[in-house]
C-alpha positions in Angstrom: 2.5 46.6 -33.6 -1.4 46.6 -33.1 -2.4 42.8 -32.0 -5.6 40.7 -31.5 -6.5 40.6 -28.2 -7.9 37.0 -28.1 -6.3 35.1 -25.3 -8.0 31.3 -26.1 -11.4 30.2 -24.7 -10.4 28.7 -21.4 -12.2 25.8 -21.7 -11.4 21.6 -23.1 -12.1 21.6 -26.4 -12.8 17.7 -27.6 -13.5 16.9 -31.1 -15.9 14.2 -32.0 -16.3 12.9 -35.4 -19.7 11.7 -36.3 -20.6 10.4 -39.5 -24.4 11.2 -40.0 -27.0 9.5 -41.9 -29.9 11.6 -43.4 -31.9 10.7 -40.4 -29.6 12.1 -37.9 -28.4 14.8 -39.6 -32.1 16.0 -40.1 -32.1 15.7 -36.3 -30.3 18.5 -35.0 -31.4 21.1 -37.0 -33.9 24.1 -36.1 -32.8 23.8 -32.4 -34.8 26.6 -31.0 -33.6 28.6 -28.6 -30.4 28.0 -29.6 -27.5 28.6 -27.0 -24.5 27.4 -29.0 -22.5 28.9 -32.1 -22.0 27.0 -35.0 -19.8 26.9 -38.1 -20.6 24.5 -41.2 -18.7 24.3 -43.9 -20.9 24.2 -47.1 -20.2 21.2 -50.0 -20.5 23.7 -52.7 -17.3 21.7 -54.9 -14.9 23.9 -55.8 -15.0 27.0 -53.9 -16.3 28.4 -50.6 -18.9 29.2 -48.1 -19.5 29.2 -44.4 -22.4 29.6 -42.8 -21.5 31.2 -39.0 -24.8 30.6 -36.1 -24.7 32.4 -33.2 -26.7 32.2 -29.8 -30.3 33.6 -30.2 -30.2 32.4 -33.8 -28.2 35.3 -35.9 -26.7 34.1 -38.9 -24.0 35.1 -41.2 -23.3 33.7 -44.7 -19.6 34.1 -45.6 -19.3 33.2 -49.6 -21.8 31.0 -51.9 -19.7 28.9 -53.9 -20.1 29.1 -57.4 -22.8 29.3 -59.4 -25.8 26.6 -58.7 -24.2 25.0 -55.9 -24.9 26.3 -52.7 -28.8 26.3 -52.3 -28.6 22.3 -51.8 -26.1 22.6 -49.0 -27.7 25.7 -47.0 -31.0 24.4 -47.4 -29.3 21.5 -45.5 -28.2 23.1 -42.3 -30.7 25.7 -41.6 -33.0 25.8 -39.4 -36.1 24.2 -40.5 -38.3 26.8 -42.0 -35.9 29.8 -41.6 -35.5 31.6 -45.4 -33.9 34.9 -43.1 -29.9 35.7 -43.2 -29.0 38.3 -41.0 -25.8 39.0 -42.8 -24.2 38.1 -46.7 -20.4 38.5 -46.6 -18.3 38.3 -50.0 -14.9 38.1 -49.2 -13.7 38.9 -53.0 -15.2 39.0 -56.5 -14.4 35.6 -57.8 -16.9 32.9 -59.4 -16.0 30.2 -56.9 -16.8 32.3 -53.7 -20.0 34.6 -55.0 -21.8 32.8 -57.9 -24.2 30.8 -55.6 -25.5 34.8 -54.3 -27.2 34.6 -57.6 -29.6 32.1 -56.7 -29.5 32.9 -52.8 -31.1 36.1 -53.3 -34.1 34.4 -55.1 -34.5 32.2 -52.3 -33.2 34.1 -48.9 -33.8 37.1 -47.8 -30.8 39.3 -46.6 -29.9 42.0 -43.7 -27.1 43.8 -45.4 -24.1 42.4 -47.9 -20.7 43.2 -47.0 -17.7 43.1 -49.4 -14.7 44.0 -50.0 -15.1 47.1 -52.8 -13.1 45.5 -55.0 -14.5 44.2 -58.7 -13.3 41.7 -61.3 -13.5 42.4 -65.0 -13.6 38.3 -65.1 -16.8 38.2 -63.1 -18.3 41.2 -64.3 -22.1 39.4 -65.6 -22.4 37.6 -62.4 -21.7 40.5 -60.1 -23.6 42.9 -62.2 -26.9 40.5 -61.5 -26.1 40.2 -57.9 -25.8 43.9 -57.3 -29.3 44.0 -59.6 -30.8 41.8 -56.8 -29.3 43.4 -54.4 -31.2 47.5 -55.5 -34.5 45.4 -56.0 -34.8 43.9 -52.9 -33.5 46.6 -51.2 -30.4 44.8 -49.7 -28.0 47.4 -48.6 -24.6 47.0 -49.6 -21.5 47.7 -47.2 -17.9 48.1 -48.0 -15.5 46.6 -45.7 -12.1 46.3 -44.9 -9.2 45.8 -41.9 -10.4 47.2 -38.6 -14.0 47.4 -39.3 -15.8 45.0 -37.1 -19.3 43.8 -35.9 -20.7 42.8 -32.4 -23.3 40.6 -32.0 -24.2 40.4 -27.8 -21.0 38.6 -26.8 -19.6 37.7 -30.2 -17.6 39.7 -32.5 -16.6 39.7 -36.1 -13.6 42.0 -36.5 -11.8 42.2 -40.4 -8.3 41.7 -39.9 -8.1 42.7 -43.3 -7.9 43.8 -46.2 -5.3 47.0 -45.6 -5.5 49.5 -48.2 -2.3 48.2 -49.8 -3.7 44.9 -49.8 -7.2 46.1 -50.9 -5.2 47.7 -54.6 -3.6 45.0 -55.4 -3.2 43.4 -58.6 -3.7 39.7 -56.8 -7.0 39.7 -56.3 -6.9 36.8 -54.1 -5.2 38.9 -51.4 -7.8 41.6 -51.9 -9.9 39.1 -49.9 -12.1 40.1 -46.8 -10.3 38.3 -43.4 -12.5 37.4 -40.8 -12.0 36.7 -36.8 -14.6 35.4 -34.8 -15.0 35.9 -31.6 -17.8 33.7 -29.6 -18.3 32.4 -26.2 -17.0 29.0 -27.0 -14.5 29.5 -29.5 -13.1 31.5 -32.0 -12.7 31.3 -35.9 -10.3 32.5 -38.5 -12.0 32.6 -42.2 -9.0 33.8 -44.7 -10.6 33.6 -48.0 -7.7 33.0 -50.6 -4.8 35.1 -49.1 -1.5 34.0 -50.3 1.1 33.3 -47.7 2.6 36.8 -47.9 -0.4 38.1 -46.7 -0.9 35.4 -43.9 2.9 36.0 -42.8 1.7 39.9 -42.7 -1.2 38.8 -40.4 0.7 37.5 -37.8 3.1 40.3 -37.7 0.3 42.8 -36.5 -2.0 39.8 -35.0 -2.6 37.4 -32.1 -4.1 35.1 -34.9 -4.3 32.2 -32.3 -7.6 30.2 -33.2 -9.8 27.0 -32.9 -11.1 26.5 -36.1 -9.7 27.7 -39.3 -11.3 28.1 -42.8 -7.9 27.2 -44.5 -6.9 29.4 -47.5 -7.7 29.0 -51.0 -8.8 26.1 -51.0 -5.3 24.0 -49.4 -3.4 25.7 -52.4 0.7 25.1 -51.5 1.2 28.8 -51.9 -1.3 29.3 -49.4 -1.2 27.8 -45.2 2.2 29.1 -44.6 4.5 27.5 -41.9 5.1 30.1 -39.7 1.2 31.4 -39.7 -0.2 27.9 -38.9 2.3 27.9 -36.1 0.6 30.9 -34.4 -2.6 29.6 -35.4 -2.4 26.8 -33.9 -5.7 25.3 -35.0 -7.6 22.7 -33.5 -9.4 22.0 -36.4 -9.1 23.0 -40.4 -11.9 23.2 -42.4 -11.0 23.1 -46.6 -13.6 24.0 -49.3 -13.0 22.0 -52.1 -13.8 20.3 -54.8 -13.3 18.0 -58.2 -10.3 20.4 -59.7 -7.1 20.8 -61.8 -5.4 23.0 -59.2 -4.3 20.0 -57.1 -6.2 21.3 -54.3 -5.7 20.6 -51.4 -1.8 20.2 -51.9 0.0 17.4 -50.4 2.6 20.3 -49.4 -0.5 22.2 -47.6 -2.1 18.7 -45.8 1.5 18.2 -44.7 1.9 21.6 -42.5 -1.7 21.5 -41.6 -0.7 18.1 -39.6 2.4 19.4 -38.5 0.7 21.6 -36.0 -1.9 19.1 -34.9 -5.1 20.4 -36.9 -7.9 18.0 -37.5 -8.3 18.4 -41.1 -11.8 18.1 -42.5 -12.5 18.8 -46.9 -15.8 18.9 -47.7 -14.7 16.6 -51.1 -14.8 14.0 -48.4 -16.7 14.8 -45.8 -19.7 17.0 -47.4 -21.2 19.9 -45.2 -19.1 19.9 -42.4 -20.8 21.3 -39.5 -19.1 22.4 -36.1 -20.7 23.3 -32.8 -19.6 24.5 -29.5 -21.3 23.1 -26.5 -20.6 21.9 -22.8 -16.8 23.4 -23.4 -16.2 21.4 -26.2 -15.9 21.6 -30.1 -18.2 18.6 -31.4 -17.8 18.0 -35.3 -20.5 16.4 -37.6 -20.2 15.2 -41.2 -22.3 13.9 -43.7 -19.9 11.0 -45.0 -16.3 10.3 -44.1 -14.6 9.4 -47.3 -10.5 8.7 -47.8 -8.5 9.4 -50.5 -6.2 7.6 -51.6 
């Protein structure tokens, strides 16, 4: 069985929570020169996007949220003045993960937009406009699935999936692009809305061992399956959500996320969540720190 070859950082990894005022949050942005990576989670509501920063300043956009949502938060944590995004990543054709593209590529200018190949009858307007956008600005589009990957000087993105099996079928969520990052300080795991079956399949091929996990589909309970968490391992969980019906994030789903020691942040309570690397150690930021009840 072909497995990851991440072996763990090496290094203490703290996490500090700090909740920001508008002051201090407006702070640390546009650090230039930047020698760090950094993660944030976007407050888009219901759905998801991550925004990945890594040393000399590349950027990669994973998901907008859905429609009319995401401008606010991205505008929020990039670096003041910078309207450039090296790299537009949709992990699958749903509203909740691509609709905020729409008004992204009025505003932002793109390298390249990777996705998966795969389109939704459901979503059909929205994506037609984005791939509109897309041929006029001259925004090249790239299909990607499992064992494609990109380096970036001493970071790495490799797409532990979809497989081709995985990549026809009728679930759409686990059609859904599945990202491991690799930097200096840490690594990631971003798995879009892959049902367990598809999370239990990762760790069979996999060293899925990580620091920070985008958590899947939003803390759905047929989603952040026992056994996968257990390899994970996380230090810290990161859950895009919002105001729903679904129940998100499940009670079942918090439960086992605590059950292996993950610091759980949900950007329903804790807005943008942003996460940086520095001096060996994981340092978290948020804009408010809300409980629920």
């Amino acid at each position: 069985m072909e497995r990851h070859a991440h072996k763990g950082i090496g290094v203490l990894i703290g996490v500090v929570l700090v909740v920001l005022d508008i002051v201090v949050w407006g702070a640390i942005r546009g650090v230039s020169g930047r020698a760090y990576s950094e993660i944030d989670f976007l407050d888009v509501g219901q759905g998801d996007s991550q925004l990945l920063l890594l040393p000399g300043g590349v950027t990669a956009l994973t998901d907008a949220g859905p429609p009319r949502s995401v401008a606010r938060a991205l505008d929020g944590v990039m670096p003041s003045g910078k309207r450039y995004i090296d790299l537009a990543i949709l992990t699958h054709p749903q509203l909740d993960h691509m609709g905020g593209f729409v008004d992204l590529l009025d505003r932002y200018a793109f390298g390249a937009f990777l996705w998966n190949g795969r389109e939704d009858a459901a979503a059909q307007d929205t994506w037609r406009l984005i791939k509109e956008k897309l041929l006029a600005k001259g925004i090249p589009m790239i299909a990607i699935r499992g064992g494609d990957a990109i380096r970036v000087d001493e970071s790495r993105i490799s797409f532990l999936g979809p497989d081709t099996r995985d990549l026809m079928s009728k679930e759409l969520n686990d059609t859904g692009l599945i990202e491991y990052i690799h930097t200096p300080q840490f690594s990631a795991l971003f798995t879009a809305d892959i049902s367990a079956r598809s999370e239990r399949a990762l760790v069979g091929r996999f060293d899925v061992h990580t620091d920070i996990l985008k958590v899947a589909h939003h803390g759905s309970r047929f989603s952040s399956d026992e056994q996968f968490l257990k390899e994970a391992s996380p230090k810290i969980a990161g859950i895009g959500v919002g105001k729903n019906s679904y129940g998100h994030p499940t009670k079942d789903a918090l439960a086992r996320l605590a059950s292996v020691g993950a610091k759980i942040f949900r950007t329903d309570l804790n807005g943008t969540v942003r996460v940086i690397a520095e001096n060996g150690k994981l340092k978290v930021f948020v804009e408010r720190n809300e409980r629920k009840d």
